[in-house]
GULOKE-697449 format. One record per atom (N, C-alpha, C, O): residue number from 1; chain; y, z, x; residue in three letters. Coordinates in nm, 4 decimals, padded with zeros to 6 digits. Example, Ala and Ser with C-alpha at 12.3 -4.5 7.8 and 13.67 -1.06 7.14 Angstrom:
! residues 2
(pt 1, "A", (-00.5690, 00.7800, 01.3190), "ALA")
(pt 1, "A", (-00.4500, 00.7800, 01.2300), "ALA")
(pt 1, "A", (-00.3300, 00.7800, 01.3200), "ALA")
(pt 1, "A", (-00.3319, 00.8465, 01.4236), "ALA")
(pt 2, "A", (-00.2250, 00.7080, 01.2850), "SER")
(pt 2, "A", (-00.1060, 00.7140, 01.3670), "SER")
(pt 2, "A", (00.0030, 00.7870, 01.2900), "SER")
(pt 2, "A", (00.1138, 00.8039, 01.3409), "SER")
This chain:
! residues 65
(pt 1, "A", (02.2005, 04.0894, -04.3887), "UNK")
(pt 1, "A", (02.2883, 04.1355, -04.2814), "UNK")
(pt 1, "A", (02.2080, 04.1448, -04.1521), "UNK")
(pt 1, "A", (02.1178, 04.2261, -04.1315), "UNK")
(pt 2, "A", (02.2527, 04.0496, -04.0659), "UNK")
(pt 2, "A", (02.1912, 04.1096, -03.9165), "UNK")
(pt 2, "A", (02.1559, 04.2315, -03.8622), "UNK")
(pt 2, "A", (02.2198, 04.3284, -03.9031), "UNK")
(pt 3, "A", (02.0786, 04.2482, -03.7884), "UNK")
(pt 3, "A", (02.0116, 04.3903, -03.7133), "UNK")
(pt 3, "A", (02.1082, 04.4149, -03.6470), "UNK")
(pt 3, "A", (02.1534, 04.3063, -03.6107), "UNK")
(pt 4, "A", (02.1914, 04.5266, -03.5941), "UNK")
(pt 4, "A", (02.3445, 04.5367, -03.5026), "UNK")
(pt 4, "A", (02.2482, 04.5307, -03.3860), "UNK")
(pt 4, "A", (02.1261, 04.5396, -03.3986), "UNK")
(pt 5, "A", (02.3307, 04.5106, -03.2396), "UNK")
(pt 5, "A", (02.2517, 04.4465, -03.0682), "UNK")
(pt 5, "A", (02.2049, 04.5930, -03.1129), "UNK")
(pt 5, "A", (02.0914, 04.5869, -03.1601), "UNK")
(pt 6, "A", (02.2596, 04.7288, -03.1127), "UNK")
(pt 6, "A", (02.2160, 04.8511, -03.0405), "UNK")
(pt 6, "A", (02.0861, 04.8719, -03.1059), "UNK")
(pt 6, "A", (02.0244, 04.9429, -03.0265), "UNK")
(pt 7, "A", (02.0321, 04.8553, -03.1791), "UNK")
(pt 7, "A", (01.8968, 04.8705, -03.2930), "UNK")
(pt 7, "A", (01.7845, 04.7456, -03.2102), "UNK")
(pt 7, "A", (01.6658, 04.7621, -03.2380), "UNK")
(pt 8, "A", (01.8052, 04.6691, -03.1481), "UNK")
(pt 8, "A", (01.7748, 04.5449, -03.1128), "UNK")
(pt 8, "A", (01.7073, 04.5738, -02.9933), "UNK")
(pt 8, "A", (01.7651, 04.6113, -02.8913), "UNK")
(pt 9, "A", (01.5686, 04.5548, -03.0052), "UNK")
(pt 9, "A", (01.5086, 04.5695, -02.8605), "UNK")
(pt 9, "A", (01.5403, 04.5008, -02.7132), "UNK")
(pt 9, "A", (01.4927, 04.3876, -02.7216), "UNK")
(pt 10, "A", (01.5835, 04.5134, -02.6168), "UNK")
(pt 10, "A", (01.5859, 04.4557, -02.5333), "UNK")
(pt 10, "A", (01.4938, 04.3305, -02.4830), "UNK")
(pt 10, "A", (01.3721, 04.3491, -02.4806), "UNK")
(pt 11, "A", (01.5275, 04.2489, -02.4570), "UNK")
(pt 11, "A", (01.4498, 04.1115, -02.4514), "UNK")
(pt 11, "A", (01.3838, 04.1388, -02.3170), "UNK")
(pt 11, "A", (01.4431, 04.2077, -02.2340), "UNK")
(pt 12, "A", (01.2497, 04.0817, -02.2894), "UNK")
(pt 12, "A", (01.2215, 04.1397, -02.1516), "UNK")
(pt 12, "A", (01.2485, 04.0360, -02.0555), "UNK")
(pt 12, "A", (01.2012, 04.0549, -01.9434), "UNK")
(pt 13, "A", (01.3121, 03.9340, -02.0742), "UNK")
(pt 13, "A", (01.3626, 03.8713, -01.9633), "UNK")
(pt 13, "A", (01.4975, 03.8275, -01.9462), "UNK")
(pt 13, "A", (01.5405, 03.7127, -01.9351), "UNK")
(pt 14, "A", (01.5654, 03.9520, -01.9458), "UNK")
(pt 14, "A", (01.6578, 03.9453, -01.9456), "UNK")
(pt 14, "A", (01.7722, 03.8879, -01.8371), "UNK")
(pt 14, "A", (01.7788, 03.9601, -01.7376), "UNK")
(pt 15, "A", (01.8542, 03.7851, -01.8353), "UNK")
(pt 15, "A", (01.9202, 03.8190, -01.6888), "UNK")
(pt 15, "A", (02.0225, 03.8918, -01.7039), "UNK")
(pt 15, "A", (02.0949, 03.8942, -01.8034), "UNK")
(pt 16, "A", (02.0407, 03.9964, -01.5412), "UNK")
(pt 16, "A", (02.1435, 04.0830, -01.5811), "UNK")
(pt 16, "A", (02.2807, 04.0328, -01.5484), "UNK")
(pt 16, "A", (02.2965, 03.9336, -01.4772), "UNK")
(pt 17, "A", (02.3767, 04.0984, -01.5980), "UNK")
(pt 17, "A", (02.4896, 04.0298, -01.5838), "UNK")
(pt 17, "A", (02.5979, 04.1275, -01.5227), "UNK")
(pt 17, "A", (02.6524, 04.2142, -01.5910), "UNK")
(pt 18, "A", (02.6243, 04.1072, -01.3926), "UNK")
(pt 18, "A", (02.7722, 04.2643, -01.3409), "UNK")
(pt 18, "A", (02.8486, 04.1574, -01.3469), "UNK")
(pt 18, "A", (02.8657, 04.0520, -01.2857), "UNK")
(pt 19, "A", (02.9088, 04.2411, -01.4808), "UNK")
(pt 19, "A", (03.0976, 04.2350, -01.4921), "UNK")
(pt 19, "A", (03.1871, 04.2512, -01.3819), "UNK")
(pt 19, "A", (03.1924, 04.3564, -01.3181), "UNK")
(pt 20, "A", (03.2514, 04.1602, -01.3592), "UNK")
(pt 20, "A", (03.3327, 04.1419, -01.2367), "UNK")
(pt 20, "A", (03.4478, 04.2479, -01.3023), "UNK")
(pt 20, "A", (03.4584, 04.2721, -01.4226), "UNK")
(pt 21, "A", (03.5419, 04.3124, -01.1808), "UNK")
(pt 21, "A", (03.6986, 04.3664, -01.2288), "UNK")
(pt 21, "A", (03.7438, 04.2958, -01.2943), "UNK")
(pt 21, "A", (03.7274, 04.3563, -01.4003), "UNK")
(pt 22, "A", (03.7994, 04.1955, -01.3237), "UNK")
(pt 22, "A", (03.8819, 04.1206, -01.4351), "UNK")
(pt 22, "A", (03.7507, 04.1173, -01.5802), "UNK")
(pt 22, "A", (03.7779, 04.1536, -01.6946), "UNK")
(pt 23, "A", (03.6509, 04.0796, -01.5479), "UNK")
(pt 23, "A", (03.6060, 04.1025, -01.7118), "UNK")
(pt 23, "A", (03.5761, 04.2536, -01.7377), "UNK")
(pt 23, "A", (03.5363, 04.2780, -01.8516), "UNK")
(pt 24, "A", (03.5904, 04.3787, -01.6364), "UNK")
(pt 24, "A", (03.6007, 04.4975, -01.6888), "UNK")
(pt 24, "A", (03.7258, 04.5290, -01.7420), "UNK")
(pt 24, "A", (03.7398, 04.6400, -01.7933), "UNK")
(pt 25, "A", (03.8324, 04.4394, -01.7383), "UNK")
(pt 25, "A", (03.9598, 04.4760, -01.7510), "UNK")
(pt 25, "A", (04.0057, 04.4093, -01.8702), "UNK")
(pt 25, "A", (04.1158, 04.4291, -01.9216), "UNK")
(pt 26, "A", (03.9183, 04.3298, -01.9124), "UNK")
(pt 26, "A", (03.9108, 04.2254, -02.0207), "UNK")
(pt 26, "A", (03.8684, 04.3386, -02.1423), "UNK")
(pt 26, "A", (03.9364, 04.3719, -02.2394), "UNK")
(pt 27, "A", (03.7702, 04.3726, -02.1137), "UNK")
(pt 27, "A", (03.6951, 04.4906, -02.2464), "UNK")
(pt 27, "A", (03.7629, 04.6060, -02.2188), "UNK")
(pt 27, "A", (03.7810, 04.6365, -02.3367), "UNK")
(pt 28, "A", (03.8171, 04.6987, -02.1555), "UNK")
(pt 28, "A", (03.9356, 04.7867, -02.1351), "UNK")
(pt 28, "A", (04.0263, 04.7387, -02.2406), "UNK")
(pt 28, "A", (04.0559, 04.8080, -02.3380), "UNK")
(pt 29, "A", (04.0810, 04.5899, -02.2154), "UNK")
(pt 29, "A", (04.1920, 04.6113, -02.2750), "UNK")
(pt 29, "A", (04.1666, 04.5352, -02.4647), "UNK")
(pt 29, "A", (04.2566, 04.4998, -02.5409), "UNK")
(pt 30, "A", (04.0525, 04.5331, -02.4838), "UNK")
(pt 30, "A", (03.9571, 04.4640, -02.6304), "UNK")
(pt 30, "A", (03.9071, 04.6191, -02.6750), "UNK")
(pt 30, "A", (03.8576, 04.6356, -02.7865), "UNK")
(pt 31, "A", (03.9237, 04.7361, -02.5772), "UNK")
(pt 31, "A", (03.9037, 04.8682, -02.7023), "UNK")
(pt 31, "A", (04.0282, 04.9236, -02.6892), "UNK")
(pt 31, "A", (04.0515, 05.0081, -02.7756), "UNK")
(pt 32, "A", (04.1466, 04.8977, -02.5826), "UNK")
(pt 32, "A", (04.3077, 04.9606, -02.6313), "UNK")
(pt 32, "A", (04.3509, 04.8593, -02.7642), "UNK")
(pt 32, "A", (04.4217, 04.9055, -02.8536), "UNK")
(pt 33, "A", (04.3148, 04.7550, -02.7676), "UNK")
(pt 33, "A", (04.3883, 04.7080, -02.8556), "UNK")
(pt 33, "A", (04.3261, 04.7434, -03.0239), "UNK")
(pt 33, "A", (04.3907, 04.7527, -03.1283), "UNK")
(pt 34, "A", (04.1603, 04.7594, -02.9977), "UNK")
(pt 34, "A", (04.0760, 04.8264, -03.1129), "UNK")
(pt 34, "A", (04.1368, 04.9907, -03.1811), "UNK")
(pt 34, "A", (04.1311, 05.0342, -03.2961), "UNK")
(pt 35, "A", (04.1889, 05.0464, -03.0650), "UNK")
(pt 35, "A", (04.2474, 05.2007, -03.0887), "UNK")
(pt 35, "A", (04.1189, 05.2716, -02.9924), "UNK")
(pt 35, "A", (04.1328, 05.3939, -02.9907), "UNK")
(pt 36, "A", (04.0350, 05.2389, -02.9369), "UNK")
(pt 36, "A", (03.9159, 05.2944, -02.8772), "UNK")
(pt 36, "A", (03.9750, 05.3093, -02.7251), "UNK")
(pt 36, "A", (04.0307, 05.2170, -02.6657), "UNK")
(pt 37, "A", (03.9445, 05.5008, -02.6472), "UNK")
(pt 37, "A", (03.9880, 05.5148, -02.5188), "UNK")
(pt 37, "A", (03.8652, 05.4241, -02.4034), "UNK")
(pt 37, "A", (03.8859, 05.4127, -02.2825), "UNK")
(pt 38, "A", (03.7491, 05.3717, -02.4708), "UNK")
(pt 38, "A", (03.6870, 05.3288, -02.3981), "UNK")
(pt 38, "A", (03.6020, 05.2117, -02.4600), "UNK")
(pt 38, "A", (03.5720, 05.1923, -02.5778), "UNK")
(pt 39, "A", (03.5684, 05.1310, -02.3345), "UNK")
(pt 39, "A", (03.5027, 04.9779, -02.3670), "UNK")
(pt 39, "A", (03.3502, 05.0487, -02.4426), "UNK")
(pt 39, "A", (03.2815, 05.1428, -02.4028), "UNK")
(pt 40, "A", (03.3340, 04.9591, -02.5661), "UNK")
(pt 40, "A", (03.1865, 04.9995, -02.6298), "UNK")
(pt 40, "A", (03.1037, 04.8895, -02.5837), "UNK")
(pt 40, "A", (03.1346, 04.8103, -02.4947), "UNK")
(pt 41, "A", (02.9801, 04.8909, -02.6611), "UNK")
(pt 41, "A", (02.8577, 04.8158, -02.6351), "UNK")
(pt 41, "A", (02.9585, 04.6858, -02.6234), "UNK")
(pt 41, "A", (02.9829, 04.6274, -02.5178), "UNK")
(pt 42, "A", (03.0192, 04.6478, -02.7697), "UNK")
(pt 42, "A", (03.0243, 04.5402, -02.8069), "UNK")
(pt 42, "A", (03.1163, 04.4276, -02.7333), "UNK")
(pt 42, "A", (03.0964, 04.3083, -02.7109), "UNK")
(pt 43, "A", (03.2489, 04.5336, -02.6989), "UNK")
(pt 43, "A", (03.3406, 04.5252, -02.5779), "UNK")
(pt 43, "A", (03.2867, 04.4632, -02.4310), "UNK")
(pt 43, "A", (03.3515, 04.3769, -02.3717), "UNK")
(pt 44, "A", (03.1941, 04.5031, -02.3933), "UNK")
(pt 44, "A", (03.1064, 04.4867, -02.3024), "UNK")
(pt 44, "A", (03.0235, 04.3603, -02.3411), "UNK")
(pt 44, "A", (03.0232, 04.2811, -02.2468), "UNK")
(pt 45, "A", (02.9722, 04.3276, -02.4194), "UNK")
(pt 45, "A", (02.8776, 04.2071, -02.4361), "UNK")
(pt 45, "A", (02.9723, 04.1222, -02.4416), "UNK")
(pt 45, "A", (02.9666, 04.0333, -02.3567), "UNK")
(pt 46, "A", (03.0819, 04.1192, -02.5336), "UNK")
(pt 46, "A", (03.1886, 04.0334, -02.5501), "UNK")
(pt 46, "A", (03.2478, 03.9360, -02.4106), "UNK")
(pt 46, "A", (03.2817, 03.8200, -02.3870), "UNK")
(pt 47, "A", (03.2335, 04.0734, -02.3371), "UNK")
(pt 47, "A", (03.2774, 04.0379, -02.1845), "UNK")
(pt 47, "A", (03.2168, 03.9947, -02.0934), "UNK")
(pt 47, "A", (03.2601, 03.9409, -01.9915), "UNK")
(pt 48, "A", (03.0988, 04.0183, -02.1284), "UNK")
(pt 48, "A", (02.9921, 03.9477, -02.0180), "UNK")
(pt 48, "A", (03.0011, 03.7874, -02.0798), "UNK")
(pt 48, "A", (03.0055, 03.6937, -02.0000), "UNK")
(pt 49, "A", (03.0035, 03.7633, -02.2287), "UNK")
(pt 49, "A", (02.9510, 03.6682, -02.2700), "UNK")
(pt 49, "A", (03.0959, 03.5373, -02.2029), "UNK")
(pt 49, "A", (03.0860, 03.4319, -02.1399), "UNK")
(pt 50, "A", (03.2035, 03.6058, -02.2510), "UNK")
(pt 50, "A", (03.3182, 03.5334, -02.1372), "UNK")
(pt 50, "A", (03.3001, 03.5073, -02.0424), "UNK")
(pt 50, "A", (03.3332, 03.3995, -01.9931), "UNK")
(pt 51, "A", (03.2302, 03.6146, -01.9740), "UNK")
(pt 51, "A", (03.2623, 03.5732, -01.7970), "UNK")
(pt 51, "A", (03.1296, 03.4626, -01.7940), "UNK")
(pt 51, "A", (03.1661, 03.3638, -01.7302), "UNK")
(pt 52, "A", (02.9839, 03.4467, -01.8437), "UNK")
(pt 52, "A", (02.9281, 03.3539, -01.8378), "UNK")
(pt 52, "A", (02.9698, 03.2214, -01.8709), "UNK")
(pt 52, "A", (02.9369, 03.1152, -01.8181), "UNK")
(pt 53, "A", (03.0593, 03.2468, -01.9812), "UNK")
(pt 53, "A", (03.0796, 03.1102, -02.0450), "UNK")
(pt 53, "A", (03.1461, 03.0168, -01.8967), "UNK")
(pt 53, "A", (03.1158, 02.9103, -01.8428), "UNK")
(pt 54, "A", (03.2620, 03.1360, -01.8687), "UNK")
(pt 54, "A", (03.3781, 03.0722, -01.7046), "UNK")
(pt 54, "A", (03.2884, 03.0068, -01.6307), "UNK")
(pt 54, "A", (03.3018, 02.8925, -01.5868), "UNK")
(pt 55, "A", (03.1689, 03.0998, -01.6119), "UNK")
(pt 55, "A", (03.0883, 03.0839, -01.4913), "UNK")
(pt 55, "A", (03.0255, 02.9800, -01.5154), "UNK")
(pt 55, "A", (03.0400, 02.9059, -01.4181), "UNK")
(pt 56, "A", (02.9531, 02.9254, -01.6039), "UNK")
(pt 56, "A", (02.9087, 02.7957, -01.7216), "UNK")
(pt 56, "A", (03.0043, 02.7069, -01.6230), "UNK")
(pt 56, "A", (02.9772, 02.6528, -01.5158), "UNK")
(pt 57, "A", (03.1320, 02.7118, -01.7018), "UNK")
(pt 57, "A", (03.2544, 02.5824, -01.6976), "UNK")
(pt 57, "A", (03.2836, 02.5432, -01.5389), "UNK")
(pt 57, "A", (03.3270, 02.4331, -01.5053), "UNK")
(pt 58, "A", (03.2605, 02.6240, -01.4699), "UNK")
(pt 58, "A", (03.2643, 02.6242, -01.3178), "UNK")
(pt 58, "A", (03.1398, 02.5959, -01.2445), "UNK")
(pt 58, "A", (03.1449, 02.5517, -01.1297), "UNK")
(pt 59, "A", (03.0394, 02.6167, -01.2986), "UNK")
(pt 59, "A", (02.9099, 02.5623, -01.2184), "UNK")
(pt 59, "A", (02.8461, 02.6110, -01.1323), "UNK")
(pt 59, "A", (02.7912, 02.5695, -01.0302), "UNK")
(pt 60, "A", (02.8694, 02.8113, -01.2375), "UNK")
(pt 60, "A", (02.8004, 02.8645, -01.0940), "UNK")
(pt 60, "A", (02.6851, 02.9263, -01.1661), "UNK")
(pt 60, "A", (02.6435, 02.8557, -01.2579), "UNK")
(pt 61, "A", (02.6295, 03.0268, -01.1506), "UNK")
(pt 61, "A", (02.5253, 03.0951, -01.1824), "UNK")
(pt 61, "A", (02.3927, 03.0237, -01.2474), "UNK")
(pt 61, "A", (02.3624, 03.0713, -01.3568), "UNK")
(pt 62, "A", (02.3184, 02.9308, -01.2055), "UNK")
(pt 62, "A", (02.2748, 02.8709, -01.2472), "UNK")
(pt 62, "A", (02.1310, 02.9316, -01.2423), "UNK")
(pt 62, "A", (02.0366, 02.8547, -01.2608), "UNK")
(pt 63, "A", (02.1075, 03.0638, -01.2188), "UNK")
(pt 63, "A", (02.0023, 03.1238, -01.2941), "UNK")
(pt 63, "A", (01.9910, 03.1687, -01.4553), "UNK")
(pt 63, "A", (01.9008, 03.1774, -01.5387), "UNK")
(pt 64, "A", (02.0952, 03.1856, -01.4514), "UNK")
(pt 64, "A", (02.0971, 03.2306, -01.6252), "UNK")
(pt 64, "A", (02.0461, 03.1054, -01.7508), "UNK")
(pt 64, "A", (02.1104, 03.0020, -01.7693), "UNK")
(pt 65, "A", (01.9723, 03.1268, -01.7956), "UNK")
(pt 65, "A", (01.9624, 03.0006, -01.9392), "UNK")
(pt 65, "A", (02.0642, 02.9869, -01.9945), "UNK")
(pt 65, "A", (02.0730, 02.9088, -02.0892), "UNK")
């Protein structure tokens, strides 16, 4: 079984990623639909990992690996 992210040391080169309003609104609405009053870790990674992928398909952020 995998190590869960929260147990998981932080990588030290990390790039950071701010969630725009629509992907905060994305994980908002991925812990109402869980039964959770608030976005968790996972909610949150989920959402970043979306909004990179967009950002990928569009051709922007081209610092990130």
């Amino acid at each position: 079984m995998p190590t869960p992210p929260w147990k998981k040391p932080t990588p030290p080169t990390t790039a950071k990623t701010k969630l725009t309003a629509a992907s905060i609104a994305w994980a908002k609405a991925a812990a109402r639909k869980a039964g959770r009053r608030y976005p968790n870790l996972i909610d949150n990674m989920a959402a970043a990992r979306r909004q990179l992928g967009a950002e990928h398909r569009r051709g922007g952020r081209t610092d990130h690996p």
